[in-house]
C-alpha positions, 0 to 999 in steps of 0.5 A: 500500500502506498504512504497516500493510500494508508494515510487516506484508510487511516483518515477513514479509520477514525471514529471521529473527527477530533482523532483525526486531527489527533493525526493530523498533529503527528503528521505536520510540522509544528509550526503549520499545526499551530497555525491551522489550530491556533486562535487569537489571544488566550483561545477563548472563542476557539473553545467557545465555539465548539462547546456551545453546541455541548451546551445544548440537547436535542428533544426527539420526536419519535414514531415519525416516518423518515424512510423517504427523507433526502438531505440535497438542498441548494445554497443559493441556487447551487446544489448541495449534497446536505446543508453543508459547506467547505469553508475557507481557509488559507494555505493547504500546501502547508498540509499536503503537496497538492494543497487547495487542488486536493481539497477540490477534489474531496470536496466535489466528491462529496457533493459539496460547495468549497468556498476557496480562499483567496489566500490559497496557496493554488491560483482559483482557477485552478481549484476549480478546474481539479474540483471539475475533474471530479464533477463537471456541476461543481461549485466553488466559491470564492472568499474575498479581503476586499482591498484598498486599491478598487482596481486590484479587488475588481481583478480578483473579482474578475478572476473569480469570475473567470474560473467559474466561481458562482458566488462572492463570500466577502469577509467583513470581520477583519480590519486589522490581522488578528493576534495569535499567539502561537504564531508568534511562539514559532516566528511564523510569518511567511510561507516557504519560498516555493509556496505564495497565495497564489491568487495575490500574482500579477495584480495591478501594481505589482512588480513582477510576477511577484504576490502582493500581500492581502492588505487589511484596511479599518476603512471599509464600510458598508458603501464598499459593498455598494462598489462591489455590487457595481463590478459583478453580478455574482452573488454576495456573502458577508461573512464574519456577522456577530451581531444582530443589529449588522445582520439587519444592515446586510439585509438592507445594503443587499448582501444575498446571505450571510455568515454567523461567524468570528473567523474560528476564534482567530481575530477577536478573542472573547467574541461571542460563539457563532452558536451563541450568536444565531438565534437573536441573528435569525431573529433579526433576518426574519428569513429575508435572506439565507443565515450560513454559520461556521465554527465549532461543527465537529459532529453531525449533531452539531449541524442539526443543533445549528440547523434548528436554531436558525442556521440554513447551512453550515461550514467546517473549516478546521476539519477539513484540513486535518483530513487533508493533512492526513488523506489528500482528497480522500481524506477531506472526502472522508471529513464529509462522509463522516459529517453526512453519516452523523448527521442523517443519523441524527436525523432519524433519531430525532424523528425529523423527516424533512429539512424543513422540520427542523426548528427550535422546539427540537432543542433545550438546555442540557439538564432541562426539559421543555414542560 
């Protein structure tokens, strides 16, 4: 057997997805791991995230028929193997050679729409093309810094558009990088020589072939959204929204969905958990647009809990890298498979035989139940 197919039966040999990165840490250097892993200041919101849904309990109904239930949706207007996503993250090269073209592939053999970052280490066009190797219907969409010279945003759109991406997520939560300290312990600042985000060459302004770096700007604000509907049709994701008070603005300033999210406890420690943050964020939206969440997902059951509480689908983010690091494509597939298993399992058990079942008298807080 070869290392990648050993690696690939020992990502789908675990029984969940905290052993696999458990391996994952035995695979990497230790400075990539902690980069993948790490969070901002003390970590708090990293393990807030997750052990928001640990504070939750599922009420089942039961004598329910879910024989026929399906879990494809679609997300704005794409189709979905079940109400999950890839969400973005930076530099998979860092976890396996083939990087973000691995990735694609996994993902695309799940069935599933990959959000590509644009601090991939693989230009977008080309983890669309190897997501189509797989499936010529793939969906890939692109993660967007908006930055502070229009005409090099306006080119990054364009080449989104170019590769085929069919929707624009613009991240919204970081005006400044966030702090992290083990980043700082390992001195990781840049990537190896042979490695660049690969989607920052040839931009306006550049000097050579070389890669700009993604540039952060406390300037932005809601008329930046305005200038990006001006240059693209595709539709528009904001993604990093915590309170209710921004979600009610993205409605009004014309975002096609948003993102419950704190950048996976990277920017802003002490930030509310995206769990936390979503019933009061589904309240204000009133249905208007579709409510994506990310952080802290690591179950099937979590994708129920956040389901109910108001969430159209969700994204892991983490996870997916640890499958890489430790299968390629056939370990982020397995990533998914695992989620999918878990959470039509839930399902049944629950007694939910439609998507739209799903709501939040299915749940309560752990040690109390609903009279």
């Amino acid at each position: 057997m070869t290392a990648e197919r050993s690696r690939a039966a020992h990502a789908r040999d675990h029984s969940s997805l905290a052993a696999l990165e458990q391996r994952a840490r035995e695979l990497l250097d230790p400075a990539y791991y902690d980069y993948y892993a790490g969070g901002a200041g003390d970590e708090i919101t990293v393990a807030d995230n997750e052990q928001a849904f640990r504070r939750l309990a599922l009420l089942p109904r039961v004598l329910r028929d879910t024989s026929g239930r399906s879990s494809a949706t679609t997300l704005l207007g794409d189709p979905s193997s079940m109400p999950v996503f890839v969400s973005p993250t930076a530099f998979h090269r860092l976890a396996h050679p083939d990087g973000e073209r691995a990735t694609a592939r996994g993902v695309a053999a799940a069935g599933l729409i990959m959000i590509a970052s644009m601090a991939g280490t693989v230009a977008i066009g080309e983890v669309t093309a190897a997501a189509r190797e797989i499936d010529r219907e793939a969906r890939v969409w692109f993660q967007l810094y908006l930055q502070p010279e229009p005409d090099v945003t306006e080119e990054l759109v364009r080449r989104a558009e170019q590769a085929g991406c069919t929707a624009l997520v613009v991240t919204v939560d970081s005006p400044v990088h966030g702090r992290r300290a083990r980043e700082d312990h390992h001195g990781f600042r840049d990537l190896p020589p042979t490695m660049c985000a690969e989607n920052m060459r040839n931009l306006p302004g550049a000097n050579g072939s070389g890669a700009r770096p993604i540039a952060m700007s406390p300037d932005f604000t809601w008329d930046h959204l305005h200038r990006l509907r001006e240059v693209t049709q595709l539709p528009v994701v904001l993604k990093g929204i915590l309170h209710p008070e921004d979600a009610q603005l993205a409605v009004q300033h014309g975002a096609d969905a948003i993102v419950v999210s704190n950048h996976g406890g990277r920017q802003l420690d002490r930030a509310v958990a995206t769990l936390d943050a979503l019933p009061a964020i589904a309240a204000a939206v009133a249905g208007r647009i579709p409510i994506f969440l990310d952080g802290g997902v690591r179950r099937g059951s979590d994708v129920v809990l956040a389901l109910a509480l108001g969430a159209t689908a969700v994204g892991v983010g983490r996870p997916v890298l640890w499958g890489l690091a430790v299968g390629g494509d056939k370990g982020v597939t397995g990533v998914l498979d695992t989620l999918r298993s878990e959470f039509e399992h839930t399902l049944t058990l629950c007694g939910i035989a439609e998507l739209s079942e799903l709501n939040s008298g299915l749940i309560t807080a752990r040690g109390v139940v609903a009279q």
